[in-house]
MIGU-52649 format. One record per residue (C-alpha): x, y, z; residue number from 0. Coordinates in pm, whole numbers. Example, Ala and Ser with C-alpha at 12.3 -4.5 7.8 and 13.67 -1.06 7.14 Angstrom:
REM MIGU-52649
1230;-450;780;0 .
1367;-106;714;1 .
//
This chain:
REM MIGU-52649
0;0;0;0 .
268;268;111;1 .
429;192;-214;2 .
147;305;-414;3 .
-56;580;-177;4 .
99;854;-335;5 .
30;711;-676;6 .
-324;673;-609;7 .
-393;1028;-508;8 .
-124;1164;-777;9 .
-396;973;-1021;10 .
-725;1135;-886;11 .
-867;1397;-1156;12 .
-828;1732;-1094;13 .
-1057;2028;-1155;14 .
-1055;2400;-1091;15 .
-1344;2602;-946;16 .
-1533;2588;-1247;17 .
-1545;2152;-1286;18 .
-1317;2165;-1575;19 .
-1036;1889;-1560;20 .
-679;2007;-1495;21 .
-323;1824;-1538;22 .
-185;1672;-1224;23 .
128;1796;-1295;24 .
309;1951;-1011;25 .
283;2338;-957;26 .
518;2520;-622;27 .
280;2817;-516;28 .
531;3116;-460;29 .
372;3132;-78;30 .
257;2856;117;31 .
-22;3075;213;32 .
-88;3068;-109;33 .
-241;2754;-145;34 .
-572;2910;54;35 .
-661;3238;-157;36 .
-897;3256;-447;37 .
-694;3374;-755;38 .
-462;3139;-783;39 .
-352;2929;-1069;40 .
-562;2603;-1204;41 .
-348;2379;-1054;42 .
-376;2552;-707;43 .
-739;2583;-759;44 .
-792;2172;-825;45 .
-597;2163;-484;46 .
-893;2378;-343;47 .
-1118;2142;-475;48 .
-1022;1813;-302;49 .
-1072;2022;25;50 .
-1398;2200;-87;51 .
-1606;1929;-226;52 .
-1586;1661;62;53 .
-1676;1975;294;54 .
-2005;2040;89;55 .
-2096;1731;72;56 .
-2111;1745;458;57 .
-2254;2091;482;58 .
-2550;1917;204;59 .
-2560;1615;443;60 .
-2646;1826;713;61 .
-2897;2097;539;62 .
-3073;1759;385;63 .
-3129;1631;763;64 .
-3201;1974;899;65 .
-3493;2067;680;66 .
-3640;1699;705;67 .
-3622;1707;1090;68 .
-3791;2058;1106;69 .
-4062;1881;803;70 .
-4133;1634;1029;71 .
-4190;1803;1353;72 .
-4374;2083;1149;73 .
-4637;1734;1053;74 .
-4632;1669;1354;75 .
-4718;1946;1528;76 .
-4978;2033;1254;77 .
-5158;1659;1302;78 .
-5164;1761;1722;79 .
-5326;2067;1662;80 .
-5546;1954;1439;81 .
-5697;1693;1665;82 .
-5684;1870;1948;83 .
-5944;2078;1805;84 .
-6179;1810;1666;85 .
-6396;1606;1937;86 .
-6219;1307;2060;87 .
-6442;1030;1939;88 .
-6248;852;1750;89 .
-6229;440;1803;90 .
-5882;427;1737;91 .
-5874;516;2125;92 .
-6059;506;2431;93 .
-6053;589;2800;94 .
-6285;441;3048;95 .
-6291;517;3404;96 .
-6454;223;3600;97 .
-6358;203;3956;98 .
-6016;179;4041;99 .
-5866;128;3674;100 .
-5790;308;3407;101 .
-5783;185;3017;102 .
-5606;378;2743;103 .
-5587;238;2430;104 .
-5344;378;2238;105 .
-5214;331;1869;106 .
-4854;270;1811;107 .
-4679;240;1486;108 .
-4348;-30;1635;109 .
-4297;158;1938;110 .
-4353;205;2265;111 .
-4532;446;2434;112 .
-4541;395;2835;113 .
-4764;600;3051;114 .
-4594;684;3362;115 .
-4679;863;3696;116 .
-4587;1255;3645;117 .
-4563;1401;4012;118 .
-4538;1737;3904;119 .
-4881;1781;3789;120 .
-5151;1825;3994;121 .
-5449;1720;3824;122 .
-5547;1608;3482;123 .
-5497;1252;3319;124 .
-5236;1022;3560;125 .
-4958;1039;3333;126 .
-4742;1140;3058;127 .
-4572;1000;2717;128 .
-4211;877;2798;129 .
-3948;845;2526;130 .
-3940;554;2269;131 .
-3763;227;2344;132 .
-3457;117;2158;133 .
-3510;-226;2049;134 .
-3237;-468;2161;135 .
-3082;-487;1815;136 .
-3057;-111;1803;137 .
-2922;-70;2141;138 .
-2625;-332;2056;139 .
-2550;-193;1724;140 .
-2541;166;1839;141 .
-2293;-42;2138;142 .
-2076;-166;1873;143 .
-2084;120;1668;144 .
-1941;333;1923;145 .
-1691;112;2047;146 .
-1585;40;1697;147 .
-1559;441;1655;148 .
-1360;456;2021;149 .
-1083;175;1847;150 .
-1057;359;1550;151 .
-1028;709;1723;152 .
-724;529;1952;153 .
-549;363;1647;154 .
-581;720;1461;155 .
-404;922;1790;156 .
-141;634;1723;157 .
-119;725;1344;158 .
-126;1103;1383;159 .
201;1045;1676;160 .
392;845;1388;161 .
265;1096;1140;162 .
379;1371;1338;163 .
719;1179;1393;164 .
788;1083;1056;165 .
729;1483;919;166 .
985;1603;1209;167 .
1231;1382;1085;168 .
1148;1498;688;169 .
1210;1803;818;170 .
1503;1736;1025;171 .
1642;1544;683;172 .
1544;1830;494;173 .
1767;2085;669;174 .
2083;1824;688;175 .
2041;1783;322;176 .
2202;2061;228;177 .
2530;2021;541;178 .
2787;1892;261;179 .
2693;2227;50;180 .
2714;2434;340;181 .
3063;2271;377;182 .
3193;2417;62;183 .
3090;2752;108;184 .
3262;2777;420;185 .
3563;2580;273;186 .
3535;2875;34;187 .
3522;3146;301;188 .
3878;2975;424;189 .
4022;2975;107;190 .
3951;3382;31;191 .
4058;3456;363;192 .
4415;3237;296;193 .
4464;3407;-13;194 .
4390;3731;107;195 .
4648;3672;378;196 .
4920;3566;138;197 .
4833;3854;-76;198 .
4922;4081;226;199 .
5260;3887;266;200 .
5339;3953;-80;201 .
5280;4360;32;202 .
5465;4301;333;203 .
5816;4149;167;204 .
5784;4423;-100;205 .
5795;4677;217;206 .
6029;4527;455;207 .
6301;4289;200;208 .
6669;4399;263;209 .
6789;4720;-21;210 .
7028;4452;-193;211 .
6796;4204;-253;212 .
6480;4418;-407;213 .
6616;4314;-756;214 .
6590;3912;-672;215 .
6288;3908;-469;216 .
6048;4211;-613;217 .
6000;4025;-969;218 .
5920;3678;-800;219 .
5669;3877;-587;220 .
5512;4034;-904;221 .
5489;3734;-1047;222 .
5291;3571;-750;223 .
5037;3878;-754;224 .
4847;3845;-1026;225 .
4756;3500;-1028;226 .
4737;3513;-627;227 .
4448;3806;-738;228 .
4280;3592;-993;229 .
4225;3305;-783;230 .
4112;3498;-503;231 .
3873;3669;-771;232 .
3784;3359;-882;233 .
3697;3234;-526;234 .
3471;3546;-430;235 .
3271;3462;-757;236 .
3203;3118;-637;237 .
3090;3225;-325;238 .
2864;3509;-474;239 .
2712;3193;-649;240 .
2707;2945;-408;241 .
2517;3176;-156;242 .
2211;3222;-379;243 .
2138;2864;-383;244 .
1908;2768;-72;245 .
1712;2425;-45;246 .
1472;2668;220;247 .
1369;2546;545;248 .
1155;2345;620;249 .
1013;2580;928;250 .
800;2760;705;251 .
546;2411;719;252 .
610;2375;1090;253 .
346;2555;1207;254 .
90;2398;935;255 .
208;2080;1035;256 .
112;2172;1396;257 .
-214;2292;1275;258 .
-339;2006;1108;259 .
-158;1674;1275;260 .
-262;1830;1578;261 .
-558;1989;1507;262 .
-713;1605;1433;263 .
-559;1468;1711;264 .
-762;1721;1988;265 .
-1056;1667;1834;266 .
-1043;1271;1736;267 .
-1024;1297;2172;268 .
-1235;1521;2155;269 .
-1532;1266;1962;270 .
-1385;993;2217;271 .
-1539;1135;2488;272 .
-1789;1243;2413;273 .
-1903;913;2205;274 .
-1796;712;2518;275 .
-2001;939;2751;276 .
-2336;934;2518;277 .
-2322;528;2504;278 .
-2197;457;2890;279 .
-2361;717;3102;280 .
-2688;707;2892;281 .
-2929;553;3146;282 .
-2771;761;3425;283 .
-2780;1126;3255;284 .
-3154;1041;3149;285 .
-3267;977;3517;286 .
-3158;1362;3576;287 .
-3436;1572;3592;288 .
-3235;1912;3593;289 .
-3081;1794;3303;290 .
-3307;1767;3045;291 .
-3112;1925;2765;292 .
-2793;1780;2844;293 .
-2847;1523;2549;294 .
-2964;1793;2309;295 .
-2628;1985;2407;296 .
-2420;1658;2392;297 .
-2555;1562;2043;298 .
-2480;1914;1958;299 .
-2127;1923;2034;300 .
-2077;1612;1886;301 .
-2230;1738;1569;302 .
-1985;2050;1578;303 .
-1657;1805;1591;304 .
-1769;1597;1346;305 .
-1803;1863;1141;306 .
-1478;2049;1234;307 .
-1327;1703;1228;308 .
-1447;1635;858;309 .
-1280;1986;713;310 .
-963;1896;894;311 .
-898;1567;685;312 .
-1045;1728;387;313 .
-792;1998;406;314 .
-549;1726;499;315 .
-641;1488;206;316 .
-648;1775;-27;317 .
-237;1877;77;318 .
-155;1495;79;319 .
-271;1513;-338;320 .
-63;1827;-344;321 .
297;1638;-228;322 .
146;1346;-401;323 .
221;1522;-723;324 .
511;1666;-593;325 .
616;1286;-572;326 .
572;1214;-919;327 .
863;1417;-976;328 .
1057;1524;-693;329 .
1336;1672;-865;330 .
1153;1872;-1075;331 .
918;1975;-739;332 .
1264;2063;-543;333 .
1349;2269;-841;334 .
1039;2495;-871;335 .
1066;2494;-486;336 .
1431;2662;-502;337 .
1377;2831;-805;338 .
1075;3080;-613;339 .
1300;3058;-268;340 .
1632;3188;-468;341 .
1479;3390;-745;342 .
1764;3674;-903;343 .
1639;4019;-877;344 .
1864;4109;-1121;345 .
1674;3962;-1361;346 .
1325;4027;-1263;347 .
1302;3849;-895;348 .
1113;3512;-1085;349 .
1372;3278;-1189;350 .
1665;3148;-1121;351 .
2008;3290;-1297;352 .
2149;3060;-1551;353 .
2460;3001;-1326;354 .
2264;2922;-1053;355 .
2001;2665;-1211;356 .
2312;2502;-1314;357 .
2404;2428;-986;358 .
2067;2326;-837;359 .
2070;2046;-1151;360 .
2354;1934;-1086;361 .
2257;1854;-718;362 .
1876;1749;-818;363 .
1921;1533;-1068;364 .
2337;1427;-1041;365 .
2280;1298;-1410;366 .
2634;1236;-1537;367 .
2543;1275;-1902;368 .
2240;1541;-1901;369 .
2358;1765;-1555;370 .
2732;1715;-1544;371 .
2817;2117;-1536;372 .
2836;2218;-1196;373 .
2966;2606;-1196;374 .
3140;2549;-845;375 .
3362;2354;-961;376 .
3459;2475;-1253;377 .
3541;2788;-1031;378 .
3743;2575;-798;379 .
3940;2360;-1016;380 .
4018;2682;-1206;381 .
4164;2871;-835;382 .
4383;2520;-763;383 .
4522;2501;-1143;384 .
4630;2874;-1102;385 .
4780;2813;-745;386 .
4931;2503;-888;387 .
5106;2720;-1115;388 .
5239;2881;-878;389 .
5411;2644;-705;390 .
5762;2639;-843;391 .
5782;3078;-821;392 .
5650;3033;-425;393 .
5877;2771;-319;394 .
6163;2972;-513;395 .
6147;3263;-289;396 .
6235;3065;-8;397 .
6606;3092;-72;398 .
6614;3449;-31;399 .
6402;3475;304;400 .
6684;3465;547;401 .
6922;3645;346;402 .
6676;3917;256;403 .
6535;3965;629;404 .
6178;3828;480;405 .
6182;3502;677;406 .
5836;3544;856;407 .
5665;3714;602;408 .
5808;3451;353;409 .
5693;3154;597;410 .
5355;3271;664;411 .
5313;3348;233;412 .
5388;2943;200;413 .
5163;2869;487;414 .
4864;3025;336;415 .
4943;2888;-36;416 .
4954;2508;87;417 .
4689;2533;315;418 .
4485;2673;14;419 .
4615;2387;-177;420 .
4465;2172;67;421 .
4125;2360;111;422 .
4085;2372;-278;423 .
4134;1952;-305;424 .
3858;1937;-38;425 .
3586;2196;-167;426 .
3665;1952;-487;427 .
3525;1678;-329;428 .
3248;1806;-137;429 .
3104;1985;-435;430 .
3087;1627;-602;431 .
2705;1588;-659;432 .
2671;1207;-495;433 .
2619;1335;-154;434 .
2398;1581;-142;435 .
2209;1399;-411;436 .
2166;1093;-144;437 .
2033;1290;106;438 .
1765;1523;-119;439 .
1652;1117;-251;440 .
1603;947;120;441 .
1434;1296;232;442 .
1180;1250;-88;443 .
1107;877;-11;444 .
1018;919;333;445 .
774;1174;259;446 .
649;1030;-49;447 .
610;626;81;448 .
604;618;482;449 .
482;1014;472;450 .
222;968;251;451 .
110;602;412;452 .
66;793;756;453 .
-60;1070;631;454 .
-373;895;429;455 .
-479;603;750;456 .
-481;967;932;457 .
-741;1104;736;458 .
-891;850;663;459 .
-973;697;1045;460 .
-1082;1083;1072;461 .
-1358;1040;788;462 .
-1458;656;877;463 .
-1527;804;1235;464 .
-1768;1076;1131;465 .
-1968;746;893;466 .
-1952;548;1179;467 .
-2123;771;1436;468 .
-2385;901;1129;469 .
-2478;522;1107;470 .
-2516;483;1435;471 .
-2728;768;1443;472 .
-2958;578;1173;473 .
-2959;278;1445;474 .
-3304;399;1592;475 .
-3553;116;1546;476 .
-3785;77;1876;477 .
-3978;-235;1989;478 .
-4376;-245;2047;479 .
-4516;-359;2379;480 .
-4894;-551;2379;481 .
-4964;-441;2744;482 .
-4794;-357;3057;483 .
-4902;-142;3379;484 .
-4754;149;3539;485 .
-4770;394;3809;486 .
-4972;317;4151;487 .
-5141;572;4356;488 .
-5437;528;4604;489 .
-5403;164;4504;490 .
-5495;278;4141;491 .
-5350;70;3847;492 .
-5357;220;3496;493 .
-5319;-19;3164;494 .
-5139;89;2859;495 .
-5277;-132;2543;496 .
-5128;-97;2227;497 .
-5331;-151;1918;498 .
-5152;-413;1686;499 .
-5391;-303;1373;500 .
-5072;-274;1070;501 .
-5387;-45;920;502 .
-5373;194;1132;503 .
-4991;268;1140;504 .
-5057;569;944;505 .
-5148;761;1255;506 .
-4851;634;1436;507 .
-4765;1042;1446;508 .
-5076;1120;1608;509 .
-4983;995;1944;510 .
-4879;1311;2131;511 .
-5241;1459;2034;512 .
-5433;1154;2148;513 .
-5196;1229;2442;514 .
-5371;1580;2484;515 .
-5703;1445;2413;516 .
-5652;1222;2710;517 .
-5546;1470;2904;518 .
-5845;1728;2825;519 .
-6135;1437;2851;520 .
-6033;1435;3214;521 .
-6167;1136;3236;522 .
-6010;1022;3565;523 .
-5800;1291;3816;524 .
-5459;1209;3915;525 .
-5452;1139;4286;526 .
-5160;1242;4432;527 .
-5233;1144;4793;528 .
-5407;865;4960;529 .
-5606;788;5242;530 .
-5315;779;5479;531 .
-5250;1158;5384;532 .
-5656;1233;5415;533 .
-5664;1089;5757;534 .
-5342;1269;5866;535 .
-5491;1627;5750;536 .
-5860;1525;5940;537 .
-5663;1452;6292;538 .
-5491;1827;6247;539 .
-5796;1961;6193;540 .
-6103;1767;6503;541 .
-5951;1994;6731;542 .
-6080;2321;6558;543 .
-6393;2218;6379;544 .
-6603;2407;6716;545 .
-6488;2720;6549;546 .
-6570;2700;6175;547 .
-6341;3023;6145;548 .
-6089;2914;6290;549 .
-6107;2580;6105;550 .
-6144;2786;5752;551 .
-5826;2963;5858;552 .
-5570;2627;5979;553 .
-5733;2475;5645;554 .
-5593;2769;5454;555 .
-5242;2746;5654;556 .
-5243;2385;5577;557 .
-5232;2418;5173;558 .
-4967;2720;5275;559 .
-4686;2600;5459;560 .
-4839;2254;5551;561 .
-4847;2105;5916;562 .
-4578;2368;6023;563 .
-4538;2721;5903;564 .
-4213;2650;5735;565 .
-4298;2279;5605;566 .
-4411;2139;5246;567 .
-4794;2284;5144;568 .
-5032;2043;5090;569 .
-5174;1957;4801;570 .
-5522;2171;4779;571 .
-5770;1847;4690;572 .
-5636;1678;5008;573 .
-5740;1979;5212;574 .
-6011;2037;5098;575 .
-6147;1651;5140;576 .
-6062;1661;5466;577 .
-6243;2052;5544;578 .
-6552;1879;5438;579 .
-6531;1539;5617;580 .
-6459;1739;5933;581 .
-6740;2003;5867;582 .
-6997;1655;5763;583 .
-6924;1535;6083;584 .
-6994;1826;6320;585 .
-7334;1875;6078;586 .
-7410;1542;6126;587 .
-7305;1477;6484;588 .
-7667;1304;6601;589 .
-7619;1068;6278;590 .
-7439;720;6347;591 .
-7260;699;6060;592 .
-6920;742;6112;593 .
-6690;836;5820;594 .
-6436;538;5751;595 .
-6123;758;5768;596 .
-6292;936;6150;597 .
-6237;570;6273;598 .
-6055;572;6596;599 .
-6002;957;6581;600 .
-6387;1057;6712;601 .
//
């Protein structure tokens, strides 16, 4: 695979802004920031595109599911109101009240629908719609969804580390490349100053040689001059030239590397957590009251990194086709790269000089046959055959140092030549092309095979994530219950029965309106006390019922502040049951009936 990664995405067809196709032929922008702005070239612009269309494809995804959800609730809420303004005598329901039970039948379309207590209301029909249940294939492949998601999300932190790894040590490649070259410009820098030091020994035995010997010594010193001169000239032109050439470094892409490697790493955590928090802690989040909208906000935020993971990897994938490219050719992709880093201004500030593309060749492609000019050393092997020429004339001063009181100054001229000499030989063989050339080719192959490989399961994990968790959103699918009973107050059981009719499934959205019907009918009151509570309230209240007064007034502190002035109030039905069994009795004080809950209290 890591072998042919880079060829794959090299092969994908390009097209600009406006769909038309495009070569894949590798294109340096001038600026990396570049790459981002609208009027660019075609090339740059097909770039743009592998980001841009996977991100509107997401940004449809999610407009598509946005309108439908708000269609759908909009039906919804239509088919409630609706009904809740027609009578409620349809047969696809019913609600009896008959003693101590009651009967709902309900229609369901494969769900559930479970009436349950609802202590917060205080009168009205004895319960309320609870949310739909998962059936058990649902709930395990949401289960295996996520955990599937979780592994990926771990093995993709473990890609983007290695990814991260293998770019620092590109880089780190990248900027060692280029050591041996810096070696010959500073063997260069040693050679000009040498020469420039024998140059002012040749000044210095003209000044200080002995009167008798100006006629031997002079001439051998004007001799050495000029061709000491020329080399040196010829040395400060090849370090005017080998300073313009500049491979770049590689700390402009630092801080885009940073951006994106890490950039997918926070928020591939980011999903983690939150996926492992909105499968585990599920059952224990929905039994908080107070925090009703904590899935709403959960769901939220994980839409929000899945999309902000999504444009990451696109803009990733879309820079991994860029280098891609770039790896079809590398040396022609180093080229352009140094040819906009060391552009001539004296020739416009574009290109390259001629001298100077000369040289990058020669490195680049170290073709023996097609690229075997190399202007360095022509301009070194030209400064060591003129200082080999002057090897004889040097060495035949040395005779007439002692004699002519020019001994250090004569010592000190030899010094410089051989060590010159010696510098020359070794700029020779560092400018040789089979060094640097090794280096630029291992840099290109780790980006372009192991680079490239780590760079595309990165991405990739990132985008089979995001599928993963919008399948497991699809993973929905509830179960349908025949009959079951819930909630029990006052010794008061209420049956939920769910129609099985298939023909009436249409009306499956209807149920929150049959809901309301229910609840408007009033057919039967919720209770929320019993006859313990009732009994309790009458025993407060025997002692005052002599004073109806003052028996109005502890009934009205009752539904207050309750038993105490700074305990719970009481629920108003309970008081007001037990105001009127206490008032019965004291009308009714000759009769002998005895109210069942004044037993033992009268």
């Amino acid at each position: 695979m890591s072998a042919t990664t880079w060829k794959l995405l090299h092969n994908l067809p390009h097209v600009d802004h406006t769909f038309s196709a495009v070569d894949n032929d590798f294109v340096c922008p001038s600026d990396i920031d570049e790459i981002w702005s609208w009027n660019i070239s075609s090339y740059q612009q097909s770039i743009q595109m592998f980001a841009f269309v996977p991100i509107g494809i997401f940004m449809i995804y999610l407009l598509l599911m946005t309108c439908l959800t708000l269609c759908c609730r909009c039906r919804k809420r239509s088919r409630s109101l609706s009904r809740q303004r027609a009578p409620s005598n349809d047969n696809r329901y019913s609600i009896n009240s008959g003693g101590d039970n009651f009967n709902a039948q309900l229609l369901a379309d494969n769900s559930v629908h479970r009436v349950d207590s609802d202590p917060e209301a205080e009168n009205g029909v004895y319960g309320v719609l609870d949310h739909r249940r998962l059936t058990m294939c649902a709930k395990l492949s949401r289960i295996a969804l996520s955990v599937v998601s979780i592994c990926i999300i771990l093995c993709a932190l473990y890609v983007g580390y290695r990814l991260d790894r293998t770019v620092a040590d590109v880089q780190t490649s990248w900027d060692a490349s280029y050591e041996p070259y810096d070696e010959c410009v500073a063997y260069g820098s040693t050679i000009e100053l040498l020469l420039t030091s024998a140059l002012t020994q040749c000044d210095n035995i003209n000044a200080h040689v002995a009167s008798d010997c100006q006629s031997t010594v002079q001439p051998i010193i004007a001799s050495i001059e000029p061709d000491l001169r020329q080399s040196l000239h010829t040395m400060q032109t090849y370090l005017d030239d080998a300073s313009k050439v500049s491979w770049g470094s590689s700390a402009d892409i630092d801080r885009y590397r940073k951006y994106l490697i890490y950039a997918g790493i926070v928020i591939l955590s980011l999903i983690a957590v939150m996926v492992a928090m909105s499968t585990l802690c599920v059952r224990a989040w929905a039994t908080l009251k107070r925090c009703v909208c904590c899935h709403t906000l959960l769901a939220m935020a994980l839409s929000v990194a899945m999309f902000v993971s999504w444009t990451v990897a696109s803009y990733q994938f879309a820079l991994s086709v860029q280098v891609s490219d770039a790896c079809a050719d590398p040396p022609n992709a180093i080229l352009q790269g140094v040819n906009l880093t060391v552009a001539d201004s004296s020739i416009g500030g574009e290109h390259l000089s001629a001298s100077t593309l000369e040289i990058v060749e020669y490195y680049v492609y170290c073709d023996a046959q097609q690229y075997a000019y190399n202007p360095l050393l022509n301009y070194t092997r030209n400064a060591y055959a003129q200082l080999v020429a002057l090897n004889a004339t040097v060495y035949g001063l040395a005779p007439y140092a002692e004699d002519c009181n020019v001994q250090n100054e004569s010592a000190i001229l030899l010094r410089d030549y051989n060590h010159s000499l010696t510098q020359l030989v070794g700029v020779i063989d560092a400018l040789q092309c089979e060094r640097i050339h090794a280096s630029l080719t291992s840099v290109t192959n780790d980006m372009c095979v192991d680079g490239i490989q780590w760079w595309f399961l990165f991405y990739a994990a990132q985008c089979l994530v995001i599928l993963l968790l919008v399948l497991r959103g699809y993973c929905v699918c509830t179960t349908k219950v025949e009959q079951f009973r819930v909630g029990e107050a006052n010794h008061n059981h209420y049956n939920v029965v769910v129609d099985n009719d298939d023909a009436a499934s249409e009306h499956s959205d209807d149920r929150d309106a049959i809901i309301a019907d229910a609840r408007r009918s009033r057919a039967v009151s919720r209770p929320s006390f019993n006859d313990n509570d009732v009994r309790k309230c009458i025993k407060f209240l025997l002692p005052f019922m002599d004073n109806e007064t003052v028996l109005d007034q502890k009934a009205q502190s009752l539904q207050r502040s309750g038993f105490n002035r700074s305990g719970q109030p009481l629920n108003a039905e309970l008081v007001r049951r037990a105001l009127s069994i206490v008032k019965n009795y004291k009308a009714n004080s000759d009769s002998h009936f005895v109210h069942p809950l004044l037993k033992d209290l009268v």
